[in-house]
RONUKOL-109012 format. One record per residue (C-alpha): residue number from 1; residue in three letters; z negated, y, x negated. Coordinates in Angstrom, 1 decimal, always signed. Layout:
% residues N
NUM|Ala|Z|Y|X
...
//
This chain:
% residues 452
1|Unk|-19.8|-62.4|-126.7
2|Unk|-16.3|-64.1|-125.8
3|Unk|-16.6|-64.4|-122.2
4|Unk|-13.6|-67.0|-121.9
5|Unk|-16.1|-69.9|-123.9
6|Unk|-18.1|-69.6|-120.5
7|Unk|-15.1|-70.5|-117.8
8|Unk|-14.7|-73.9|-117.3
9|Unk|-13.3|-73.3|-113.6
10|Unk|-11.5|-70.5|-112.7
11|Unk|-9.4|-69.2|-109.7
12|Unk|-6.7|-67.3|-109.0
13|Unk|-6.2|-65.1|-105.6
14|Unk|-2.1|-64.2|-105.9
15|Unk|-1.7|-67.0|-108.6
16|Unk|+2.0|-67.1|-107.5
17|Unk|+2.6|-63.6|-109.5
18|Unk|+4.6|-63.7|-112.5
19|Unk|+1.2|-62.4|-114.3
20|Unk|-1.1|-64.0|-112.8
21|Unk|+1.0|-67.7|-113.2
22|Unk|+1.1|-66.8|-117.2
23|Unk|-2.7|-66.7|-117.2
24|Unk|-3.2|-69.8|-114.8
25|Unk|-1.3|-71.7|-117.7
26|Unk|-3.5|-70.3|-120.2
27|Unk|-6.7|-72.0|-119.0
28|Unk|-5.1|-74.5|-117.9
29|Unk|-3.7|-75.2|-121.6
30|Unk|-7.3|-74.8|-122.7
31|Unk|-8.6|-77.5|-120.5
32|Unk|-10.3|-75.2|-117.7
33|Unk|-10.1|-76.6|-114.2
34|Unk|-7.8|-73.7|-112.0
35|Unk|-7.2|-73.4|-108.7
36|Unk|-5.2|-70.7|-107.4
37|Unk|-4.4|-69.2|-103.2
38|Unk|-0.9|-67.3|-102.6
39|Unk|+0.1|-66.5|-99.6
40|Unk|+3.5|-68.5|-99.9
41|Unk|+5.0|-71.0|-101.7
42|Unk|+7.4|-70.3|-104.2
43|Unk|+9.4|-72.2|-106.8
44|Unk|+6.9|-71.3|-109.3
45|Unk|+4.0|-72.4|-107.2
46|Unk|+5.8|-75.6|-106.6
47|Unk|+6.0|-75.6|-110.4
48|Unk|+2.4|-74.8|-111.1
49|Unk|+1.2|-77.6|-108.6
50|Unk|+3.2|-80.1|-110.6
51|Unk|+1.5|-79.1|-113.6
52|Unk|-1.4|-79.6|-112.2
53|Unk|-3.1|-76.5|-110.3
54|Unk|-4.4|-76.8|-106.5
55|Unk|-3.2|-74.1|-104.9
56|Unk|-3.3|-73.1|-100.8
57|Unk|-1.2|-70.9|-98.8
58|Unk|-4.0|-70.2|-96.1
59|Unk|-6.4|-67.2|-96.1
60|Unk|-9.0|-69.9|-95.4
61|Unk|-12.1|-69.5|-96.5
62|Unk|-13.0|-73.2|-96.2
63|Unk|-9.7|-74.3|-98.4
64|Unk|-11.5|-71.7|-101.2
65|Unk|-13.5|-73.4|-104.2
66|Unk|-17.4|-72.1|-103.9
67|Unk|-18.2|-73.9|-107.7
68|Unk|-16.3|-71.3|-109.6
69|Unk|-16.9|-69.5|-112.9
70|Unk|-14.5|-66.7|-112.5
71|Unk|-12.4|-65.4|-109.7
72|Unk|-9.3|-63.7|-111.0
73|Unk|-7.1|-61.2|-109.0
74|Unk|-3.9|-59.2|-108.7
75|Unk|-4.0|-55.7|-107.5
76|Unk|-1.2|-56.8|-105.6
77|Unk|-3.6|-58.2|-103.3
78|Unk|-5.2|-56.0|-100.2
79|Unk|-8.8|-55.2|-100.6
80|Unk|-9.9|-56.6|-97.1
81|Unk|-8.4|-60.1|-98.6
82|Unk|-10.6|-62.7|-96.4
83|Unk|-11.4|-64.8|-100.1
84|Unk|-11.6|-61.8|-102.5
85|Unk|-14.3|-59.9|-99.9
86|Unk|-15.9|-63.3|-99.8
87|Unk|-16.4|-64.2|-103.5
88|Unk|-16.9|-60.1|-104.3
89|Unk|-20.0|-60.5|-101.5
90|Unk|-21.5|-63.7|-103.1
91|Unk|-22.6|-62.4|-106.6
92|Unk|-19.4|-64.0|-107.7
93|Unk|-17.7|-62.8|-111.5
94|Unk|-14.5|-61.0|-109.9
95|Unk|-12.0|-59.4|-112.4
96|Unk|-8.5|-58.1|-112.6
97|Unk|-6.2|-59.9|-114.5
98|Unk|-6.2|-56.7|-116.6
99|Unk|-9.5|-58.0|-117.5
100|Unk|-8.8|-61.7|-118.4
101|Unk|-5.8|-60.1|-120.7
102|Unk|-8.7|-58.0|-122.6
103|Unk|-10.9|-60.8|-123.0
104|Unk|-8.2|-62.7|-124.3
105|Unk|-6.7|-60.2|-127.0
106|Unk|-10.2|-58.5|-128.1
107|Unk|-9.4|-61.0|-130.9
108|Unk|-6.3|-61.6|-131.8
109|Unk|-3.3|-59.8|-133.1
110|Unk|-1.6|-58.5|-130.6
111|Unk|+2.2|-57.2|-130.1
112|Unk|+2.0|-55.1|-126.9
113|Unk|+5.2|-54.4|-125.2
114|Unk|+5.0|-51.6|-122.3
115|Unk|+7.6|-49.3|-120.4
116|Unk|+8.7|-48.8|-116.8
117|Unk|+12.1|-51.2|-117.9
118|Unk|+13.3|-53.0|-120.1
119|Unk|+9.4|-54.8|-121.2
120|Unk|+10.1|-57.8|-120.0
121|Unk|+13.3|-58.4|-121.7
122|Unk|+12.0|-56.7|-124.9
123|Unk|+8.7|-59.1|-124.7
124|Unk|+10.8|-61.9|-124.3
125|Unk|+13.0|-61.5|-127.2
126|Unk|+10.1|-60.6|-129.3
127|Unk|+8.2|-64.2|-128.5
128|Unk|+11.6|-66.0|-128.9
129|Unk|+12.3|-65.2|-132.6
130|Unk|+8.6|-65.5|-133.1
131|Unk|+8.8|-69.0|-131.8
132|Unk|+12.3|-69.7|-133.4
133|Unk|+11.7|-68.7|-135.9
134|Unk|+8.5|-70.5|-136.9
135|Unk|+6.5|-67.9|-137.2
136|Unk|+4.5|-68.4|-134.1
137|Unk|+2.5|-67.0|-131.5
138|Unk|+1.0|-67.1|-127.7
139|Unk|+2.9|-65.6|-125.1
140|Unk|+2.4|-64.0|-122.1
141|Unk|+5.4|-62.8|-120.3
142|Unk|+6.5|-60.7|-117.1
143|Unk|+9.3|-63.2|-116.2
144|Unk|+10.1|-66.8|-116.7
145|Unk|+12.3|-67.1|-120.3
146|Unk|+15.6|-69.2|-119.6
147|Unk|+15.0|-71.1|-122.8
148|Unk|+11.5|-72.5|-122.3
149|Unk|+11.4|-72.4|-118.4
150|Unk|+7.9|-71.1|-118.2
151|Unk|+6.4|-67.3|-119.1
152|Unk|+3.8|-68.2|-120.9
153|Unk|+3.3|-70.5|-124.3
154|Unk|+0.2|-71.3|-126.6
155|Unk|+0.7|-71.5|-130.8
156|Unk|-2.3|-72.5|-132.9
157|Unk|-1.3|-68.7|-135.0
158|Unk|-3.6|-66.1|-133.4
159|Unk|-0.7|-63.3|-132.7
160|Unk|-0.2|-62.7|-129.1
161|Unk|+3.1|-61.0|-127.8
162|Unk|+2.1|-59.6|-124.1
163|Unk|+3.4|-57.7|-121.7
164|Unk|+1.7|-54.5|-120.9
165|Unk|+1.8|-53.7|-117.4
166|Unk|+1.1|-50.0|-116.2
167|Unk|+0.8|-50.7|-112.4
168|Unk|-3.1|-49.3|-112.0
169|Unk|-3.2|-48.7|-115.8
170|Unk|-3.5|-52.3|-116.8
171|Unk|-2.2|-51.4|-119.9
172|Unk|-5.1|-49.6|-120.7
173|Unk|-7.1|-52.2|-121.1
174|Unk|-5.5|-54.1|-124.3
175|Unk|-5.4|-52.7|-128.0
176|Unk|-2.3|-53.3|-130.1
177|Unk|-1.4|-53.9|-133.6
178|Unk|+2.1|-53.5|-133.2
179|Unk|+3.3|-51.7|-129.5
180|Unk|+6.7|-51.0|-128.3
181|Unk|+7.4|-48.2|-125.5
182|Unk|+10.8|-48.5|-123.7
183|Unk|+10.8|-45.9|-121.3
184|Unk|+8.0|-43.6|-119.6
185|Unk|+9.9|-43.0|-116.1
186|Unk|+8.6|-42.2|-113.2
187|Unk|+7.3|-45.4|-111.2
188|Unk|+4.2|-46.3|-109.2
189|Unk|+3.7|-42.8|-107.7
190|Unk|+1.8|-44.6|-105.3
191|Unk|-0.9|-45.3|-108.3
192|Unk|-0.3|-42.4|-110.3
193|Unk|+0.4|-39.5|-108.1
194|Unk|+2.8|-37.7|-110.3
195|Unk|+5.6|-38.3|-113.0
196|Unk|+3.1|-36.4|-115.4
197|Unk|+0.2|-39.1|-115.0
198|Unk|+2.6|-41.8|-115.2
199|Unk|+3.6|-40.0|-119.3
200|Unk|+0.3|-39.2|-120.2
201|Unk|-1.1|-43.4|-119.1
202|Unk|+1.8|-44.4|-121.9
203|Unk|+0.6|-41.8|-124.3
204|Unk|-2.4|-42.4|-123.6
205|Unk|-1.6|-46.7|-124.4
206|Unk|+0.0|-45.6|-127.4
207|Unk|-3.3|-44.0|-129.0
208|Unk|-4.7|-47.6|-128.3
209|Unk|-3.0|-48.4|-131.1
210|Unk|-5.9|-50.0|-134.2
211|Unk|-6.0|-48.3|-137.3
212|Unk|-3.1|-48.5|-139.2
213|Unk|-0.9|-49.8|-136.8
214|Unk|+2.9|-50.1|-135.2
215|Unk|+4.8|-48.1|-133.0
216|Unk|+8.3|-48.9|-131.9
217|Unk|+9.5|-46.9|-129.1
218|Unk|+12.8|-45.7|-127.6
219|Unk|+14.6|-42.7|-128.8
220|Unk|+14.6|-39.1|-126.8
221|Unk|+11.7|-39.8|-124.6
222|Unk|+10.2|-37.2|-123.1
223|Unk|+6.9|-36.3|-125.4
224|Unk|+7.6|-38.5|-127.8
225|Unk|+6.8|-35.9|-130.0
226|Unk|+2.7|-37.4|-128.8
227|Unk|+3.2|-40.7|-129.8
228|Unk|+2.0|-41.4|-133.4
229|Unk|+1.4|-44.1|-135.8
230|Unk|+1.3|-44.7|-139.0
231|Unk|+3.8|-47.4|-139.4
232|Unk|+6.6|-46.2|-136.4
233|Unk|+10.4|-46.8|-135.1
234|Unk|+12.4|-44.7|-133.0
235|Unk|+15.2|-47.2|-131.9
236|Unk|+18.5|-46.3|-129.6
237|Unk|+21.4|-48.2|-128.8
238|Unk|+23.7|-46.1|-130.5
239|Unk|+21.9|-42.4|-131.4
240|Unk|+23.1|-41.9|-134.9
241|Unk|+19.4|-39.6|-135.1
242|Unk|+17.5|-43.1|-134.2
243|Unk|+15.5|-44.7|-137.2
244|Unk|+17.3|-48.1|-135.8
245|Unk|+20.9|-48.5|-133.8
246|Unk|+23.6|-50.6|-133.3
247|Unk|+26.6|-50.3|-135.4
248|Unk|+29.9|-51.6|-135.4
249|Unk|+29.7|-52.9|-131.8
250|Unk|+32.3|-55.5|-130.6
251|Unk|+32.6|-57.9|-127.1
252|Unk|+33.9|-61.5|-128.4
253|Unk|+34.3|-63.8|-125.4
254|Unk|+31.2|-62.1|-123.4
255|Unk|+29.2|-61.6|-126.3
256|Unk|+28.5|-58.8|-127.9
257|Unk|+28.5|-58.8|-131.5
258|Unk|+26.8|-55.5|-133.6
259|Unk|+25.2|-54.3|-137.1
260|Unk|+21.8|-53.3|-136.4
261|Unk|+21.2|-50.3|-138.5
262|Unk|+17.8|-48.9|-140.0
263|Unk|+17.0|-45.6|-142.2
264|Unk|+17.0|-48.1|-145.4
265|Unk|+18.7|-51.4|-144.8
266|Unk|+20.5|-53.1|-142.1
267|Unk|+20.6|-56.9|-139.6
268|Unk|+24.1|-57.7|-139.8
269|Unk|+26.4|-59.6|-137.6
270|Unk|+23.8|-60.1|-135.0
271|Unk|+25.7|-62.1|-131.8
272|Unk|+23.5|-61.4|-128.0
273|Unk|+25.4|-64.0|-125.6
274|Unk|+24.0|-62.1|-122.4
275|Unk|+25.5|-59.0|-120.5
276|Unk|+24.2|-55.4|-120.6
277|Unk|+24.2|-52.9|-122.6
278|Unk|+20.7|-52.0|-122.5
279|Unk|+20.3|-55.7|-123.5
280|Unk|+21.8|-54.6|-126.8
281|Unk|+19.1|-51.6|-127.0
282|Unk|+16.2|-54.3|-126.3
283|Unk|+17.4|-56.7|-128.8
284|Unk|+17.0|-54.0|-131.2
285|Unk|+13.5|-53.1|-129.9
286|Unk|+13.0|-56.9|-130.7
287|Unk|+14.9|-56.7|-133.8
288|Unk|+12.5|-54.0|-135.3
289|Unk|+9.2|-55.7|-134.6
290|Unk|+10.6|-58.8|-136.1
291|Unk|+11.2|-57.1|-139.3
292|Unk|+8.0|-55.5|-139.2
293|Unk|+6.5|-58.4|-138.9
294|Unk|+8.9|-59.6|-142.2
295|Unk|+10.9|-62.6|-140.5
296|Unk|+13.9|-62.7|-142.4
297|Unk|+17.3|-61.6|-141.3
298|Unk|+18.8|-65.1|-141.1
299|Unk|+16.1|-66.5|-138.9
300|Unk|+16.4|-63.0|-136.9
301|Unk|+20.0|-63.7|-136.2
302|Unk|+19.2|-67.6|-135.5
303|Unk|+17.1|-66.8|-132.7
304|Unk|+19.1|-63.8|-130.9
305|Unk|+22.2|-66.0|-131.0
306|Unk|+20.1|-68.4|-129.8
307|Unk|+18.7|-66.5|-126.5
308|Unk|+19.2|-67.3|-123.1
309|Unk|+18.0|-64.9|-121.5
310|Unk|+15.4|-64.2|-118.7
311|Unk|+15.5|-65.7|-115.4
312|Unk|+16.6|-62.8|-113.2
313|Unk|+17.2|-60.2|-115.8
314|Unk|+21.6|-60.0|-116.0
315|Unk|+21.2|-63.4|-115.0
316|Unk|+24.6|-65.1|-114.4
317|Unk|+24.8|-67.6|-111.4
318|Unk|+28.3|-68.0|-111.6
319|Unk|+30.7|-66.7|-114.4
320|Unk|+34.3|-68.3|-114.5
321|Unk|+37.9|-66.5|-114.2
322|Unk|+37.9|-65.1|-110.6
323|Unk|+34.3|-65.4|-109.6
324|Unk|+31.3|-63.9|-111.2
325|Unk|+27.9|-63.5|-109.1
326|Unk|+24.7|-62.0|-111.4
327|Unk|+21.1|-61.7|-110.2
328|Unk|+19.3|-58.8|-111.5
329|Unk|+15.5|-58.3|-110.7
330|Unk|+15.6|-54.3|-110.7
331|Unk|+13.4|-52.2|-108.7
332|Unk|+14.0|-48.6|-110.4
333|Unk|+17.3|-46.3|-110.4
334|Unk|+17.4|-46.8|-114.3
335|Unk|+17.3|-50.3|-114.2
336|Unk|+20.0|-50.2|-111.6
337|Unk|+21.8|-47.5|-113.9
338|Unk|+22.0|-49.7|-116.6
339|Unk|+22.8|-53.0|-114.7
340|Unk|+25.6|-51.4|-113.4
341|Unk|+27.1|-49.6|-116.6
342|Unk|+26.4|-53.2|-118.3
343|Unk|+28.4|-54.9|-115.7
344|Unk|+31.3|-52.6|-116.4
345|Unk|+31.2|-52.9|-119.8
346|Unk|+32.2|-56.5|-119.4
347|Unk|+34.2|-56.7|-116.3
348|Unk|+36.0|-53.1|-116.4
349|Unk|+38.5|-54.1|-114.0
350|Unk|+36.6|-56.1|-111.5
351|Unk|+35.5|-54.2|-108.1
352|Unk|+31.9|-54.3|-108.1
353|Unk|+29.8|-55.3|-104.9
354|Unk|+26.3|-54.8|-105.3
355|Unk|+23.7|-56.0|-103.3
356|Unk|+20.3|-54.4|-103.4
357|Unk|+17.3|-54.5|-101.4
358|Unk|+14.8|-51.7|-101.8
359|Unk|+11.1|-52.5|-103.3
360|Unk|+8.2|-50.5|-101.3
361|Unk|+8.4|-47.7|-98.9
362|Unk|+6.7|-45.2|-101.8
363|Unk|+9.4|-45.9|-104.3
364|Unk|+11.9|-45.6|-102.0
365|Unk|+10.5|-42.5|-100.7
366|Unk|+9.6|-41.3|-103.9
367|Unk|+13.2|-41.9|-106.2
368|Unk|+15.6|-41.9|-102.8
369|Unk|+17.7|-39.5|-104.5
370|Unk|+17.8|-41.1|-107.9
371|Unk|+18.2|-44.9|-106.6
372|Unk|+21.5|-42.9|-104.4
373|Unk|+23.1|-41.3|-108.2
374|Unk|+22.7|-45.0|-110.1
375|Unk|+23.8|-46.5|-106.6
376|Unk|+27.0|-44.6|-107.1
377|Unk|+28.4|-46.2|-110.0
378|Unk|+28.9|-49.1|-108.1
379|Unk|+32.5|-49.4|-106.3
380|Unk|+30.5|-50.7|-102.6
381|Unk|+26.4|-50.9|-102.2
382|Unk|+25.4|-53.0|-99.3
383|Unk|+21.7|-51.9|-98.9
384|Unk|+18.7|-54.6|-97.8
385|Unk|+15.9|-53.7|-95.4
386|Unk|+12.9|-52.3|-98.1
387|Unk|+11.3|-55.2|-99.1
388|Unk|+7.1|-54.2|-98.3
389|Unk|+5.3|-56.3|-100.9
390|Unk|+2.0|-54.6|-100.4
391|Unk|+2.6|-52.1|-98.6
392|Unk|+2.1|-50.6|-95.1
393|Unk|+5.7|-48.9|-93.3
394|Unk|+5.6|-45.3|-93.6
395|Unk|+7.2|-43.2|-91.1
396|Unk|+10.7|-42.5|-91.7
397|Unk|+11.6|-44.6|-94.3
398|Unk|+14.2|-46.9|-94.6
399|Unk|+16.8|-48.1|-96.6
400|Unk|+18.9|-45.1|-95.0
401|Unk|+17.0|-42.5|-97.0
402|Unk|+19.0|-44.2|-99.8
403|Unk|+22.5|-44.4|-98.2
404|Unk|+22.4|-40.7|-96.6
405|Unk|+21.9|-39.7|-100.4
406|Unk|+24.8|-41.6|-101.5
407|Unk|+28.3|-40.3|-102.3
408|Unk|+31.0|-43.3|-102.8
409|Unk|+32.1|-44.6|-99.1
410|Unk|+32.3|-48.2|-99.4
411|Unk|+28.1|-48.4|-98.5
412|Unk|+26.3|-50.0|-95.7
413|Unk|+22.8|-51.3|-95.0
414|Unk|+22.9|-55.1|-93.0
415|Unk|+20.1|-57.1|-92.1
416|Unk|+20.2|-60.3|-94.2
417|Unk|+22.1|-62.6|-92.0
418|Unk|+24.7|-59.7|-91.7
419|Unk|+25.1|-59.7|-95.0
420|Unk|+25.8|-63.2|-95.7
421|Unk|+28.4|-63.0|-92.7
422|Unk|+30.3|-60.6|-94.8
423|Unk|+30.1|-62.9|-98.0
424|Unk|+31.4|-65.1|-95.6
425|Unk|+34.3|-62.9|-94.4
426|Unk|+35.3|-61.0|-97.8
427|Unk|+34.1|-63.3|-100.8
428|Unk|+34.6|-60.6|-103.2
429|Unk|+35.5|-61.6|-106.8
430|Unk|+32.6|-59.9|-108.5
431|Unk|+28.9|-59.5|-107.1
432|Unk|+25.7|-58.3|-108.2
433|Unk|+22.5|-59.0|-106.6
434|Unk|+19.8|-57.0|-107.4
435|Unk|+16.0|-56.3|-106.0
436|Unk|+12.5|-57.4|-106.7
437|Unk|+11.6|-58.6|-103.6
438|Unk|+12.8|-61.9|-102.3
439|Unk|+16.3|-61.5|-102.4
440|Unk|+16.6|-64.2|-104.8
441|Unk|+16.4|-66.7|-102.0
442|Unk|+19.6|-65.6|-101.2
443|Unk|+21.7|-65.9|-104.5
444|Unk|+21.5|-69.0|-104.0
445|Unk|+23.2|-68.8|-100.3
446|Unk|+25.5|-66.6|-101.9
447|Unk|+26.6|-68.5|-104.3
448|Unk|+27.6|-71.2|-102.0
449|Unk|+29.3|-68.8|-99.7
450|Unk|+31.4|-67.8|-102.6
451|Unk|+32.5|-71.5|-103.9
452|Unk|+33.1|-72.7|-100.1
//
C-alpha cells in the first residue's frame, strides 16, 4: 500500500527545518493541505507562509489542527513537545520525517547522498545537472540551492536525488540505486555513542544499496575496504590512486578551472565559479554520478559552470578588491578544515578572521580538541557562545573548551554584541563566518558594519 495516496492534510511540528520545509513543499506540490508549528519565524517560514502553509510559533495546543491525516516530526524536537505528546496520545498517525522520505522513495529511483560533510553540496550539484541538464528528477535537499531559491523541486521523471541524513540513523530508512558517501567522521556522539557506530550506520547505509547498484564514495576512508557494489567509484580531489580526480587544476578570476580524470576517459575543461577546495572534490562526486547516469560531458560542463552554489555553503556576501565577507554553515572540525584551507587557496595573502559559533554542548565536548587544530589555520578565531539547538547545558562546557585547546594567539570568545563592536572597531579586510546555529542573523549586521 502507498501510504502517501491517503494524506490529504498533513502537519508539520519543526516545519521550519531545512528537511522538514523540503517535505512541506512536497505535499504541498501534490495538492495536500499542510500546516506546520516552529517555534520561530525564520526567513524560510516567512517563505513557506507566502507559499501558502499556516504555520504558528506558539506551543498552543488550541492553534494545532485536530482534522489531520498525518503528523510529521523532526527529532530535533523534545519528546515532552506540548503538540507532539498531544497528537502521539490521541490515536493520531505520528512519524519521523525519516518515515515520510521512505514512503516517498519505496518507488522511485533514488540517488542517495550521505556523509558527515560535504552531502549537501554534493546533493545539490547532483539535482542541478539533473535539472540542467534535462534529464530530470525530484529533489530533496539539506540546504536552500542559490539557483532555484528553494530545497526542494518536483519533475514528472521518477528519479529522486535526496539527502541522506544520519542524525538517529535516518538514513537507514531509504534504499538507493545510486549512493554516494563523503566522509564517515565522527559526529552525533550524542546519537551514536562512539566514532565506531557512527562507521558501521554508513556501512551499514551502503549495504542498502538494490541489486546491482551504485556506489560513489570518497577516497581513503576508513573501512572502505566494507563498502561494496557492483557498479562503484572511489573519487579524490587530487589522489592519483582515486578511480576519479581532478587534473590539471587552474584559478581564473576566482574560478577554478580542472580536467576531471577517470580510470578510462576524462570531463575536460570543467569551470566551478564558487570557492573551496573541497568544492572541487564535490563537484567530482557530482561529476561521477552524472556520468553514471550517462548525461553527456557537454551538458555536464553546462550545468557546473552554471552553479551558484548553496545558500550558506562558501557563500560569498561581499567579494570585491579590499573587502570579502563569506558565510559558511559548518558545525564539524573538517568542515571548518576545509573552509579555511579553501579560503586560502583563493585569498593567500589576506589575514583571515573567522567567526564561529559552536553547535551543541556534546559536539563541543566531544571534538574540543579537533574544532581547536582546524581552528588554527585561521590567522584570529573570535569564538560564539555554543549555540544549544536541542540541547540541555552540560557542566563545564563552553566555548573555552575550544580556545584553551587552541594554539595561534590572535583568539577570543565575545558575546554577540561584543563582537559586532569589534567589526565596528577593526573592519578587517577578509571575514569568515561560520556556524550552524543562528549566526546567520548576523552576516547580515556584519556586512553593514563592514561597508559603513
Amino acid at each position: 500500500m502507498n501510504q502517501l495516496t491517503t494524506i490529504n492534510k498533513i502537519y508539520f511540528i519543526g516545519i521550519g527545518g531545512i528537511g522538514m520545509s523540503a517535505l512541506a513543499r512536497y505535499f504541498l506540490a501534490k495538492g495536500v493541505t499542510v500546516s506546520g508549528y516552529d517555534k520561530t519565524v525564520t526567513t524560510l517560514t516567512s517563505t513557506l507562509e507566502k507559499e501558502g502553509i499556516a504555520i504558528h510559533y506558539e506551543e498552543n495546543l488550541s492553534l494545532a489542527p485536530k482534522d489531520i491525516d498525518v503528523v510529521v516530526y523532526t527529532p530535533a524536537i523534545p519528546a515532552n513537545h506540548a503538540e507532539l505528546v498531544y497528537y502521539q496520545s490521541n490515536n493520531y498517525t505520528v512519524v519521523k520525517r525519516s518515515d515520510i522520505l521512505q514512503w516517498i522513495t519505496q518507488n522511485s529511483f533514488n540517488i542517495c547522498i550521505a556523509g558527515t560533510h560535504g552531502k549537501t553540496t554534493v546533493t545539490s550539484m547532483t539535482a542541478h545537472i539533473l535539472r540542467h541538464s534535462g534529464y530530470g528528477c525530484n529533489a530533496f535537499l539539506g540546504g536552500i540551492a542559490a539557483n532555484y531559491n528553494t530545497n526542494f523541486w518536483s519533475h514528472e521523471r521518477n528519479v529522486v536525488v535526496v539527502e541522506a541524513d544520519e542524525y538517529d540513523r535516518s538514513f537507514l530508512k531509504l534504499v538507493p540505486d545510486v549512493a554516494v558517501i563523503t566522509s564517515m567522521d565522527p559526529d552525533h556522539l550524542d546519537i551514536y555513542g562512539t566514532p565506531e557506530a557512527v562507521t558501521d550506520a554508513f556501512v551499514e547505509f551502503s549495504q542498502k544499496l538494490k541489486p546491482g547498484g551504485c556506489l560513489v564514495s570518497k577516497y581513503g576512508m576508513k573501512r572502505s575496504a566494507e563498502l561494496t557494489a557492483a557498479h562503484q567509484y572511489h573519487y579524490d580531489y587530487q589522489n592519483s590512486l582515486a578511480d576519479v580526480k581532478a587534473v590539471n587544476l587552474q584559478v581564473v578570476q576566482g574560478a577554478y578551472c580542472f580536467d576531471v580524470q577517470f580510470n578510462n576517459f576524462m570531463v575536460s575543461d570543467v569551470m566551478l565559479p564558487m570557492g573551496g577546495l573541497h568544492n572541487i572534490e564535490n563537484a567530482i562526486a557530482a561529476i561521477t554520478v552524472a556520468k553514471y547516469l550517462g548525461i553527456e560531458d557537454e551538458k555536464i560542463r553546462a550545468a557546473i559552470a552554471d552553479f551558484k552554489g548553496v545558500k550558506r555553503r562558501f557563500e560569498y556576501i561581499v567579494n570585491q578588491p579590499g573587502q570579502v565577507l563569506i558565510d559558511y554553515y559548518a558545525h564539524h572540525p573538517e568542515e571548518l578544515r576545509a573552509l579555511i584551507t579553501g579560503v586560502r587557496s583563493l585569498f593567500a595573502n589576506k589575514k583571515m578572521v573567522l567567526v564561529f559559533q559552536p553547535h551543541l554542548f556534546s559536539r563541543t565536548n566531544d571534538l574540543a580538541k579537533e574544532f581547536a587544530e582546524s581552528l588554527d589555520l585561521a590567522d584570529q578565531v573570535i569564538l560564539l557562545p555554543i549555540y544549544p539547538a536541542r540541547e540541555l547545558p552540560m557542566e563545564g562546557v563552553t566555548s573555552y573548551s575550544i580556545l584553551d585547546k587552541m594554539q595561534i594567539a590572535d583568539k577570543a570568545v565575545l558575546e554577540k554584541e561584543a563582537m559586532l563592536a569589534w567589526m565596528e572597531v577593526n573592519k578587517p579586510d577578509l571575514v569568515v563566518m561560520a556556524g550552524a546555529g543562528d549566526i546567520d542573523v548576523l552576516v547580515q549586521q556584519v556586512k553593514n558594519i563592514l561597508a559603513s
